[in-house]
N, C-alpha and C positions, 0 to 999 in steps of 0.2 A: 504494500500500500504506500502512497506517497506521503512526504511529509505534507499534514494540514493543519500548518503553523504559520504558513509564510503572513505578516501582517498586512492590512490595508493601508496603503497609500496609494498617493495618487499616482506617484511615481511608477510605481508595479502596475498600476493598472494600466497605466497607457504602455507602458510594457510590453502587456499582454495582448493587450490589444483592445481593451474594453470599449464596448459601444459609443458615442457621445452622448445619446439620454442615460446611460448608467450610470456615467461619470458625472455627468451634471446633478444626479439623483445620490448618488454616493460625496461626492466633494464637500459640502455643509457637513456632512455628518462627519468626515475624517476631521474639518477643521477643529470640531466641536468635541473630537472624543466621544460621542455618540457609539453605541452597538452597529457597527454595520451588519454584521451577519442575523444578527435576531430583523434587522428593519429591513433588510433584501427579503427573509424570509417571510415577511409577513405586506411585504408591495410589491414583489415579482421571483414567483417562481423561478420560474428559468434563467433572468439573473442568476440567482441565491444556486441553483443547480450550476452553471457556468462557474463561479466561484470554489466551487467544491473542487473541479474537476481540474482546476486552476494552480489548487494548491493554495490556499488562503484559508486561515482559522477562523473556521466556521463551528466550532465546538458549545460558542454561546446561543447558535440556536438551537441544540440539541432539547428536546424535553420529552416528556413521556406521550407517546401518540404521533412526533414527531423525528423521524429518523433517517437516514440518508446512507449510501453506500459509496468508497471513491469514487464513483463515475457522477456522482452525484442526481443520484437517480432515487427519488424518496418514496417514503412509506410512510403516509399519514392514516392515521384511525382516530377515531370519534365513536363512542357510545350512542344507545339511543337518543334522538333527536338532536346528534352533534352533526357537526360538518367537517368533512376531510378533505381537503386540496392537494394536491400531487402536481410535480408540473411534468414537461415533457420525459414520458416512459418511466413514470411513477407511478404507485399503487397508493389509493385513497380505498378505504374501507371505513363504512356508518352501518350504524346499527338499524333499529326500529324507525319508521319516519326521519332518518339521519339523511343529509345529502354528503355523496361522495364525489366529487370532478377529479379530473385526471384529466393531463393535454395529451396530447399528440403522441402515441402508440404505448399509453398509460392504460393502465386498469383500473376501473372505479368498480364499488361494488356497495350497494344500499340493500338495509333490510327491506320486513314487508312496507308499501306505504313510504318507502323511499325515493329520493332522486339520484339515478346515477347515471352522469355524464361523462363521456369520454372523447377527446379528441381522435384527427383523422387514423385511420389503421388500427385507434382504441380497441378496449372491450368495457362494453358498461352494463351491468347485472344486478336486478333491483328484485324483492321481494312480491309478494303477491299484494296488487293495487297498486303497485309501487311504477314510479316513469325511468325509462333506460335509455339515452339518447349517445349515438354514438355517429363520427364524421365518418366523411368521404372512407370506404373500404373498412371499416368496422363491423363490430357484431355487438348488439345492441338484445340482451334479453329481459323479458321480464314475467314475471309469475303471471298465478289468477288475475283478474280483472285489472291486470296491468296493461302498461303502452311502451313497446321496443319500437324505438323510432329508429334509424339509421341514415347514414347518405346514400351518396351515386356510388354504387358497387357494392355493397355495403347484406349485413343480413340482419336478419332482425325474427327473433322467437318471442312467441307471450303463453302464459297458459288458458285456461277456461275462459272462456268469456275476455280474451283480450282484446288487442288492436295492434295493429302491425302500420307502421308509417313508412316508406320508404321513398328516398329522392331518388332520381332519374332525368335526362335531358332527352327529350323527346325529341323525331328527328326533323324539327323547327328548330330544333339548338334550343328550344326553352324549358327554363326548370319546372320540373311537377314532381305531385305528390302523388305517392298512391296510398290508399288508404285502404285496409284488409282485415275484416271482423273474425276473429276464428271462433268456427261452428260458422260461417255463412260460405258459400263460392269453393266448397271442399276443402276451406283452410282449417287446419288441424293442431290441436294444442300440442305446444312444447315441440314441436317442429320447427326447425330452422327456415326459412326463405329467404330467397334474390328474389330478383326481377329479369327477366328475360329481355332479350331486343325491342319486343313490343310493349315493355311496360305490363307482364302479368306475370303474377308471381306464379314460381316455380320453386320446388324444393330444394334448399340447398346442398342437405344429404345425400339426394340422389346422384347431383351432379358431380359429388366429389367420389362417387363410389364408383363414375362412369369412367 
């Protein structure tokens, strides 16, 4: 593991290369002896992820629910009715009506009655009644009388009585939705689906077994 001690200055960071709104957002706080790494963590993920990855001591945003690997790649949890944020290729997990987000090829994962959101290539996975919203090339599940939403490429599972949302560009080049009640149009609970060239869903199990 690399050392993650190196301190915050502004020095090192232009160094590294840091962005110019990071810098501009970090610079007050070096001047002031402020926590950088706890106020990264709690205004920009992927900053505060960048930083890790960077080699910068990031040790005082450590806390319990809160945790990170060197690649900087985190793992938030929250209890019921908490909230967990992850940023890019992080894992957020909430409990009961808890919301968990995760960015971009992150895992979120909410109990029943939860929201769990994930960015593009995500996976977002929410409890029964609970909403699962996952980008472009994701997989987006959700229990009973839940709503797995997904993008363009994207699948999307719900159980009894869900709803299945799926984006697609239609061949006008315009974005739509498709909308899919399972138990109506042969759509079947706990089953994965795409969407085919025409815009109708198809199972996604079958496709991957062909």
């Amino acid at each position: 593991m690399s050392d993650l001690r190196k301190p915050f200055t502004l020095a090192e960071l232009q160094k590294d290369g840091a962005c110019k709104e990071g810098l501009k957002f970090v610079g007050p706080l070096v001047e002031s002896g402020a926590d950088v790494a706890a106020s990264l963590a709690s205004h920009n993920l992927d900053w505060f992820g960048w930083a890790v990855r960077n080699g910068y001591d990031c040790e005082s945003a450590r806390r319990p629910g809160f945790t990170w690997d060197h690649q900087g790649r985190i793992t938030a949890t929250a209890g019921d009715e908490g909230t967990a944020t992850a940023g890019e290729a992080g894992t957020a997990t909430a409990g009961y009506a808890g919301t968990a987000t995760a960015g971009r090829r992150g895992t979120a994962t909410a109990g029943d009655a939860g929201t769990a959101t994930a960015g593009d290539a995500g996976t977002a996975t929410a409890g029964d009644e609970g909403t699962a919203t996952a980008g472009r090339r994701g997989t987006a599940t959700a229990g009973d009388e839940g709503t797995a939403t997904a993008g363009d490429e994207g699948t999307a599972t719900a159980g009894y009585a869900g709803t299945l949302v799926l984006a697609y560009v239609d061949k006008r080049s315009r974005w739509r939705l498709k909308v899919g009640y399972i138990g109506e149009d042969g759509l079947e609970p706990n089953v994965p689906y795409r969407l085919d060239e025409d815009g109708k869903f198809v199972r996604a199990d079958q496709e991957q077994n062909q």
